[in-house]
C-alpha positions in Angstrom: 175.9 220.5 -2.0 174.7 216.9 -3.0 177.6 215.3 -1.1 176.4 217.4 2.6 172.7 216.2 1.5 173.8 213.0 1.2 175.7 213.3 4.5 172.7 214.9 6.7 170.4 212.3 4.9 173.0 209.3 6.4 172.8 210.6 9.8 169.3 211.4 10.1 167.0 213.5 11.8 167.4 213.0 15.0 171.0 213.3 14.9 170.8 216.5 12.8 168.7 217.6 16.0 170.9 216.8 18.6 173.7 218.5 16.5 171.7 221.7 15.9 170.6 221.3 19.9 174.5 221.3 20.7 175.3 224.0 18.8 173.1 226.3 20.0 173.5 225.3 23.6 177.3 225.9 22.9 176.9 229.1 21.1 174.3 230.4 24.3 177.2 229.5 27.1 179.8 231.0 25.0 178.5 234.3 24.6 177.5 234.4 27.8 180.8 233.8 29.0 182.7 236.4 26.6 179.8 238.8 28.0 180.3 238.1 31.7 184.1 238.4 30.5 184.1 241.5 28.8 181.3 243.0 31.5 183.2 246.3 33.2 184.6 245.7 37.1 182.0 247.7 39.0 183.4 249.8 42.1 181.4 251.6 44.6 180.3 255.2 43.9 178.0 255.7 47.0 177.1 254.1 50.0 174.1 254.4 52.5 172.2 256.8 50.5 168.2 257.8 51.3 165.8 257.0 49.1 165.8 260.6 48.1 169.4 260.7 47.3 169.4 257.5 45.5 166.6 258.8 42.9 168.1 261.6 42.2 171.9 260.2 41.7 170.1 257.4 39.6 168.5 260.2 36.9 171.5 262.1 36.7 173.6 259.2 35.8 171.0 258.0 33.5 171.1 261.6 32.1 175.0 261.1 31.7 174.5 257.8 29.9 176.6 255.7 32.5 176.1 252.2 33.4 175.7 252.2 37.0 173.8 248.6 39.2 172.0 249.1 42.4 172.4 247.0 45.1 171.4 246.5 49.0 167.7 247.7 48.6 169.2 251.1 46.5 171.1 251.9 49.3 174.5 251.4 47.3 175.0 252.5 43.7 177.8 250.6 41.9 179.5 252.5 38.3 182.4 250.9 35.9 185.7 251.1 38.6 187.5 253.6 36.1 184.5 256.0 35.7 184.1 256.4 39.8 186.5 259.7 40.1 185.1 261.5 37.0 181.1 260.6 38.0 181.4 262.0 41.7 182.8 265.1 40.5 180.4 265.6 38.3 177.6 264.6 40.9 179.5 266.9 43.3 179.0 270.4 41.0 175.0 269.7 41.4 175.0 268.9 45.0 174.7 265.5 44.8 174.0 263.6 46.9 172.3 266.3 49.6 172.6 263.4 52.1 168.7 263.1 52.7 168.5 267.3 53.9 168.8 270.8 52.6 171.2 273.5 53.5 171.9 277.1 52.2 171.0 276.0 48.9 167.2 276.0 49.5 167.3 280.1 49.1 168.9 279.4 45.4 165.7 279.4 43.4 163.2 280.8 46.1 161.5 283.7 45.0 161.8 285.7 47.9 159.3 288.4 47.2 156.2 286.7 46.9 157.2 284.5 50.1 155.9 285.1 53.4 157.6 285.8 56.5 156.7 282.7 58.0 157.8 280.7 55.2 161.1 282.3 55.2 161.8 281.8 58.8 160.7 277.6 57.9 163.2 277.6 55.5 166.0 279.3 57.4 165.5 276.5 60.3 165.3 273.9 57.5 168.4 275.1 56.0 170.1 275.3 59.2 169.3 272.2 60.8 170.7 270.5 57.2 173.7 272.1 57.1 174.4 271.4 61.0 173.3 268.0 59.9 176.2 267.6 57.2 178.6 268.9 59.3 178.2 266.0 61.8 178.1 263.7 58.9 181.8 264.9 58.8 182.7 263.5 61.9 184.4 260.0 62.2 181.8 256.9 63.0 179.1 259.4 62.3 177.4 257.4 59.8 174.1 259.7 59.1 172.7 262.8 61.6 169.0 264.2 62.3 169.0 267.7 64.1 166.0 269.4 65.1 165.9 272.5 66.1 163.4 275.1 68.4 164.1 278.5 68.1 161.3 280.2 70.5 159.5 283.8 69.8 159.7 285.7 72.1 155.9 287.2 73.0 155.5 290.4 73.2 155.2 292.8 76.4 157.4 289.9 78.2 160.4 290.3 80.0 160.8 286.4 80.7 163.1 284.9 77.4 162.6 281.2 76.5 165.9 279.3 75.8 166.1 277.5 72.2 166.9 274.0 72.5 168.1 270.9 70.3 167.8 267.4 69.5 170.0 265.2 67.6 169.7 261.5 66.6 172.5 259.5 65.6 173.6 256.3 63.3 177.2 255.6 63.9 179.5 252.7 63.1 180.4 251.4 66.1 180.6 254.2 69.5 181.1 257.3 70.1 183.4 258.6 73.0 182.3 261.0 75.4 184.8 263.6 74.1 183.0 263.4 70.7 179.7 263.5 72.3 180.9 266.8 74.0 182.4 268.1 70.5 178.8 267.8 69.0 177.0 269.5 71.3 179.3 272.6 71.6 179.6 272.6 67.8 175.5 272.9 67.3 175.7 275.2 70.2 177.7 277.8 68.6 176.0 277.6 65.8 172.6 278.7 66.7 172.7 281.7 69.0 171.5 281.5 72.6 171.9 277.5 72.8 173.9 276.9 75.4 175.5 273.2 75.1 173.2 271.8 78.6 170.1 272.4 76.2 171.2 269.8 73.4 169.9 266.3 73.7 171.6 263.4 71.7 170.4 259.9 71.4 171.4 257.3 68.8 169.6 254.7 66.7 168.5 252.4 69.5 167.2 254.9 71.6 170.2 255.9 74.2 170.5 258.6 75.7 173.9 260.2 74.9 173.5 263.1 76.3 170.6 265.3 78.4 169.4 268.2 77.1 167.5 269.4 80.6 169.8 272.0 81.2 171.1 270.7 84.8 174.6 271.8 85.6 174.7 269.2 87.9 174.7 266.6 85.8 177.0 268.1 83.5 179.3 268.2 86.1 178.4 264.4 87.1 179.4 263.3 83.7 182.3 265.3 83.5 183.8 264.0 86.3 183.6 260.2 85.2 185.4 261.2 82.2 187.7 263.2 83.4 189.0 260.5 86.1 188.7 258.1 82.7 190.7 260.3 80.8 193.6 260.8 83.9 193.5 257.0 83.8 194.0 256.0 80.2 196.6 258.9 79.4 198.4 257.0 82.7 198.3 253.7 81.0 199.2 254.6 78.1 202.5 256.5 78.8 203.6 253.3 81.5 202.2 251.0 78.4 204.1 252.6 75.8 207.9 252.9 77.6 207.1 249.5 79.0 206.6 247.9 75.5 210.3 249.8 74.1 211.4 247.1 76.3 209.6 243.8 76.7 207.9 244.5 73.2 203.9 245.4 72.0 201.8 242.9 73.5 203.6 241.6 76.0 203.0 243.7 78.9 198.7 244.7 80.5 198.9 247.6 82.7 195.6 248.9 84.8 195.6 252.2 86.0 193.3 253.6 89.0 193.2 256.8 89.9 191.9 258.0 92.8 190.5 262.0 92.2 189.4 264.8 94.3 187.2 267.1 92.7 186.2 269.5 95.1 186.5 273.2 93.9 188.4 275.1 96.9 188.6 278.5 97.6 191.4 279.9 100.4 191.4 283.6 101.2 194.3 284.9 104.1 195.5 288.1 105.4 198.9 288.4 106.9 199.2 291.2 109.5 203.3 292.2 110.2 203.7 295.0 113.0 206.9 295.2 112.6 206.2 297.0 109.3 204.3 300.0 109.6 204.0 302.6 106.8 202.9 306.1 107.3 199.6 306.3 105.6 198.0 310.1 106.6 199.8 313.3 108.1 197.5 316.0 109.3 199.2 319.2 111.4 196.7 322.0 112.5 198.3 325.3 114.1 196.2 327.8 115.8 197.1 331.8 116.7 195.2 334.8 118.5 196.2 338.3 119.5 194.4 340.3 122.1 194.4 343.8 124.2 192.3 344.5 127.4 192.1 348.3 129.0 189.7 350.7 131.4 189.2 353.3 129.1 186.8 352.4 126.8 185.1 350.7 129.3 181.5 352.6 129.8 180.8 352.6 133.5 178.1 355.1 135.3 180.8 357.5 136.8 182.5 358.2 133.1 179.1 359.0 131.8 178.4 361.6 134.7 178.9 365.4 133.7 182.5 366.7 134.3 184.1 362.8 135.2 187.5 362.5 134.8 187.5 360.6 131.2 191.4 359.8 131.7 191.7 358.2 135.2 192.4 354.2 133.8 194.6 355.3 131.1 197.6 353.5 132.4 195.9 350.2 133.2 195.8 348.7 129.2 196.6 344.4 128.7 197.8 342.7 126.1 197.0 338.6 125.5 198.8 336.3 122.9 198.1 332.9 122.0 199.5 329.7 119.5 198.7 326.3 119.2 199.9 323.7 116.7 197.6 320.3 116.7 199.3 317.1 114.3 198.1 313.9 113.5 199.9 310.9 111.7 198.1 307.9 110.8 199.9 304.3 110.7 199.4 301.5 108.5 200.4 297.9 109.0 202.0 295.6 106.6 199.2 293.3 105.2 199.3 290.9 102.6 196.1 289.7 101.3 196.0 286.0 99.2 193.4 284.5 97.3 194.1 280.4 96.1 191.6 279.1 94.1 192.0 274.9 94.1 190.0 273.4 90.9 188.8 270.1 91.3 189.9 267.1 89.8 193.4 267.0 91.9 194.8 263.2 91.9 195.1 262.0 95.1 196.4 258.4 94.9 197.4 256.5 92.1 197.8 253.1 92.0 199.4 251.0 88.9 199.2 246.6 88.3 201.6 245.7 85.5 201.8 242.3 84.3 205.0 241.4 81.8 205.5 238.3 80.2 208.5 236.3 80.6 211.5 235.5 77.9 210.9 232.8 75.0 213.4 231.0 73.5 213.5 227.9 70.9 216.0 225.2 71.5 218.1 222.6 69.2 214.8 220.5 68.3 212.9 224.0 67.8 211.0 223.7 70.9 209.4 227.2 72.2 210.9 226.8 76.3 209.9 229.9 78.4 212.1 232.0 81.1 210.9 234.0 83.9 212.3 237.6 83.5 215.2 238.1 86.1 214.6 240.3 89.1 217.0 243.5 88.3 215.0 243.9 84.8 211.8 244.1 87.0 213.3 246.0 89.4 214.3 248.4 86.5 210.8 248.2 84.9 209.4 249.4 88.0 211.6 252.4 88.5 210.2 253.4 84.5 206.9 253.5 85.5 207.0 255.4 88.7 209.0 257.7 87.2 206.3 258.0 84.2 203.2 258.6 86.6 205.0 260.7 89.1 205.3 258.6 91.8 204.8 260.0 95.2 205.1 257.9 98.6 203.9 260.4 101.0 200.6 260.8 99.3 199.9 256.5 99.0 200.7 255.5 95.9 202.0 251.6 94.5 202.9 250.2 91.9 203.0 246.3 91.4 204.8 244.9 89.0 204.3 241.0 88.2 205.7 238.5 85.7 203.5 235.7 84.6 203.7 233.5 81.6 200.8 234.5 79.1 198.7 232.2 77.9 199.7 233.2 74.2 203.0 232.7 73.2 204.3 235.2 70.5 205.6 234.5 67.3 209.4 234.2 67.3 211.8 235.4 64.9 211.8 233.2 61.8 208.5 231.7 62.7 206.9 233.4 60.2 207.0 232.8 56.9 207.4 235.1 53.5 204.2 237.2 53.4 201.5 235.7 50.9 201.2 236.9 47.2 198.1 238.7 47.8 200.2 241.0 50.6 203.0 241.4 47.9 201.2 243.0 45.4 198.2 244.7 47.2 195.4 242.7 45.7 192.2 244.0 46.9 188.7 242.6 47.4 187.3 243.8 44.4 190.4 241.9 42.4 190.2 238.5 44.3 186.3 238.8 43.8 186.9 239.2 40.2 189.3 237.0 39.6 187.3 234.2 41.6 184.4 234.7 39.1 186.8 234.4 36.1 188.4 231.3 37.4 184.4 229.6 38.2 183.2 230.2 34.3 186.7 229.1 32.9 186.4 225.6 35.2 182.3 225.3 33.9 183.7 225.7 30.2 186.1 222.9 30.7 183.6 220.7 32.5 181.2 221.8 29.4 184.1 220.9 26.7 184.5 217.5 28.6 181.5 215.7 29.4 179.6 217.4 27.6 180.5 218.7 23.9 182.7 215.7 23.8 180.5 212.8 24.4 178.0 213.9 21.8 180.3 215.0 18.9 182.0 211.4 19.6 178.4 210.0 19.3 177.6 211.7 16.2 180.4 211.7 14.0 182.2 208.2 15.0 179.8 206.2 13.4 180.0 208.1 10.6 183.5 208.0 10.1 183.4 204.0 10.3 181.1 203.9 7.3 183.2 205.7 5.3 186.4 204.2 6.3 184.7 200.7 5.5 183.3 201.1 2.1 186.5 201.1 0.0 187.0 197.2 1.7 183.8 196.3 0.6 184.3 197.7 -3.5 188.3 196.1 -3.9 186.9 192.5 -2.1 183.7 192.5 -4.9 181.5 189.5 -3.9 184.3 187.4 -2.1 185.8 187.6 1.1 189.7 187.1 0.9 190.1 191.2 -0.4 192.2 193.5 1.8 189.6 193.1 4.6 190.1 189.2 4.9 193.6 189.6 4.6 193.8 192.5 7.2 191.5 190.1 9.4 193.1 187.3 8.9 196.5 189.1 9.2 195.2 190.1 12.7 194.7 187.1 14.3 197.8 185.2 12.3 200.3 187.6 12.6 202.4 187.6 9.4 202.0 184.3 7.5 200.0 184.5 4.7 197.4 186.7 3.3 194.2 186.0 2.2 195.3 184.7 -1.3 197.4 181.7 0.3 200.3 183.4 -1.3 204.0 184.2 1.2 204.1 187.6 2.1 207.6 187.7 0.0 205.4 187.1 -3.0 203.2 190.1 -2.1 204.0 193.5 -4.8 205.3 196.5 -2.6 202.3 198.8 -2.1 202.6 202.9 -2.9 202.9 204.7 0.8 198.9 206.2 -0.2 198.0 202.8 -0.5 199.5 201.4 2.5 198.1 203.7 4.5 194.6 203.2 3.4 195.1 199.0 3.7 196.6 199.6 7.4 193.2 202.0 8.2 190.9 199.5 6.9 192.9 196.8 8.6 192.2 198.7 12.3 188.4 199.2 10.9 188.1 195.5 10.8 189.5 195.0 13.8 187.7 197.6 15.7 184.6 196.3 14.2 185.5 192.6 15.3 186.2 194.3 18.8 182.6 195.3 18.4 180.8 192.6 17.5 182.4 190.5 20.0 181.5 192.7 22.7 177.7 192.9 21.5 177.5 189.1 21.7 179.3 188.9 25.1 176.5 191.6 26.2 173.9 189.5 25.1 175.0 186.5 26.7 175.0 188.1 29.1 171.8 189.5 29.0 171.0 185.8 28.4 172.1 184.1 31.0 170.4 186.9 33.5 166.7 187.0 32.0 166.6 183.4 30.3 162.2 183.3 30.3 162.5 187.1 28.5 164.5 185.3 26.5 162.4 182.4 25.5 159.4 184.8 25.0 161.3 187.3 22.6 162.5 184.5 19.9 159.5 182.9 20.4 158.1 186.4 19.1 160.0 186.5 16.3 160.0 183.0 15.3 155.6 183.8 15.5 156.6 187.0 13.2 158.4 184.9 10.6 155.9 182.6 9.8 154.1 183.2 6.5 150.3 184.1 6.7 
């Protein structure tokens, strides 16, 4: 204990400061670093969550005890990278997150029989509209959804019926294509009875109109025609693109595709008439008979009612009448064939089809890229491909042009490329290079620390030190004269070899133990470092000196005023 008094009481306060200063500096950075170091790699649990969702996934995971940051306003919650399955299954059994809406699970802890009916029929169109809202959710670039939904009463003693209707606004990642569009609207459609899809209005987050809820057919059938000739168009292209890129290769071939599309709705109704055909359609046969005898003596007459006529006088004039007749009708029908064609629209009625294909690339003997026109019979064969792929037919106009042009982009060529980079190899993701980028800045501040830092100051503390006790040893064997060890060792240092401080040969000299050779050869570089020294100090103030010569003056002349006796 006396000999580290003694030591802190030779260096002093203020270096006893600076030492304690540097140590706790260095023990500060340190345990920050093995902190930062030891810190878990956070991975993302959830993304783009409401404020309401947010609040709730934050209690529950402070509930669960797990370390969890929040980031971009609360919008993002971050969780240790191995904990991310296990938390959002457990999240998942309680609902969580509810995506900023209710659904089905509003009726869980309702107590329905001190509700109303009004309140009930809120909460079924709450419900509804959230669980129609998480089903869009669902679909791709369908980043969040907002349905609203009017379901009409019907008044009473009315026979008119008010149609529901629907309005949806969406966030999406990018666009949506007008067959998605068309998906969402049927799809909330058939989910709440009576909507027909014309009464469902969509607009996104800037205020577009996606789609018009007015209920106008016409419309309807305006848009649908636009996307229908789009449709015709791109499945075109992308047939002739695709066989076209099996043989010049992907990328190196732009084909446009108009199409030119009748969409008139036709419908033909003909009757064919053939006489020569004719098929019995009725028969009717009537027949008629009568029977009938005609005499004088039952006719009554005035002379046959006299007394004694002769009752028997037109016995022998009796007639007899008998008559048939047969009546038949057939009825004819002729051959008729009746045909109904009903022509849809959207019938193509020219097509026309620009294909532009690179030429050939080749590298020569000094590796020079030199580029080739294609040769006639391979464009001549291309063009056969794509007529045959969009059904090309001459008598209705349709052309194809096929032209070869250099590109202003030259591909890469085999062996151009070289081996794919380490990060490629092994699958390093963001999160990884992020990491390791962080790991790689604190190890180069440490060494920067270690260097110009630490180092200069334990050099400046403990060097002069280490001089003082490497010189007093010297200073006890040399006793009050000057040719000891040290004057030899000087001496030796400036004389090479010859003689030591005693005058006497070096033969002369006793063999010294290896412990004490050691020590003379330490105290010899000691001298010599503190020569080194003091010459340098003297060279500095010279020149100091010969720079500032009146400061000069007026300082000895100072101490040469402080010297005098009083």
């Amino acid at each position: 204990m006396n000999g580290i008094l003694d030591f802190l009481k030779n260096l002093g306060a203020a270096r006893v400061g600076a030492m304690g200063a540097v140590a706790l500096g260095l023990m500060g950075f340190f345990v920050y670093v093995i902190l930062r170091m030891s810190q878990p790699n956070m991975s993302l649990l959830f993304s783009d969550l409401t404020l309401e969702d947010s609040a709730q996934v934050v209690k529950e995971l402070e509930r669960r005890q797990v370390k969890f940051q929040l980031r971009n306003d609360g919008g993002q919650i971050y969780v240790p990278q191995e904990q991310v399955a296990r938390v959002r299954m457990q999240l998942a059994e309680g609902g969580l997150p509810r995506g900023g809406g209710v659904g089905y699970e509003l009726f869980d802890k309702g107590d329905a029989l001190s509700s109303t009916s009004f309140v009930q029929n809120i909460n079924q169109l709450r419900a509804l509209e959230g669980e129609l809202s998480r089903t869009i959710r669902g679909i791709e670039r369908v980043q969040s959804a907002r349905v609203h939904l009017v379901m009409p009463e019907r008044p009473l003693f009315s026979r008119e019926r008010v149609e529901p209707s629907a309005s949806i606004v969406l966030r999406m990642r990018g666009g949506l294509e007008p067959p998605q569009i068309r998906a969402i609207r049927h799809l909330v459609a058939s989910a709440v009875r009576g909507l027909s899809p014309q009464r469902v209005s969509i607009v996104d987050e800037g205020g577009r109109l996606l789609a018009d809820g007015a209920g106008d057919a016409a419309g309807m059938a305006g848009s649908s025609i636009d996307e229908r000739r789009i449709s015709q168009e791109k499945r075109l292209r992308e047939q002739v693109e695709s066989i076209i890129a099996s043989v010049v290769g992907p990328g190196r071939a732009r084909v446009q595709v108009t199409a030119d599309m009748d969409f008139n709705r036709i419908t033909q109704t003909s009757d064919d008439f053939d006489p020569e055909r004719r098929v019995v359609r009725s028969t009717q046969t009537r027949e008629e008979q009568s029977n009938s005898a005609e005499g004088r003596e039952n006719q009554v007459t005035v002379g046959n009612e006299l007394p004694g006529a002769n009752n028997t006088a037109g016995q022998g004039n009796n007639t007899r009448e008998a008559s048939k007749k047969t009546e038949e009708t057939v009825n004819y029908e002729i051959a008729r064939t009746q045909r109904t064609e009903v022509i849809e629209g959207g019938r193509v009625k020219r097509v026309s089809v620009a294909v532009l294909v690179d030429g050939l690339y080749a590298r020569d003997a000094q590796g020079n890229v030199n580029y080739q026109p294609r040769p006639a019979e391979e464009l001549e064969r291309i063009g056969a491909l794509v007529r045959s792929s969009i059904g090309f037919d001459q008598r209705r106009g349709d052309q194809v042009e096929i032209v070869n042009l250099r590109f202003a982009e030259a591909p890469q060529l085999a062996g151009a490329e070289g081996p794919k980079p380490w990060w490629m190899v092994y699958e390093i993701t963001k999160e990884d290079i992020r990491y390791a980028i962080e790991l790689g800045v604190l190890l180069i501040v440490s060494i920067l620390v270690l260097l110009f830092v630490v180092r200069p100051l334990l050099r400046r503390i403990v060097a002069p030190e280490e001089v003082r006790q490497a010189a007093l040893p010297a200073g006890g064997h040399s006793g009050s004269g000057h040719s000891g060890a040290a004057g030899a060792g000087a001496g030796g240092g400036h004389e090479g070899g010859e003689a030591g401080g005693s005058g006497l040969p070096s033969a002369a000299a006793p063999p010294l133990a290896p412990g004490m050779e050691n020590a003379t050869m330490k105290m010899i570089e000691m001298a010599q470092l503190k020569g080194e020294l003091h010459s340098a100090s003297l060279a500095k103030v010279g020149e100091l000196v010969e720079k500032n010569p009146h400061e000069t003056v007026a300082i000895i002349r100072q101490w040469l005023h402080d010297a005098e006796p009083k």
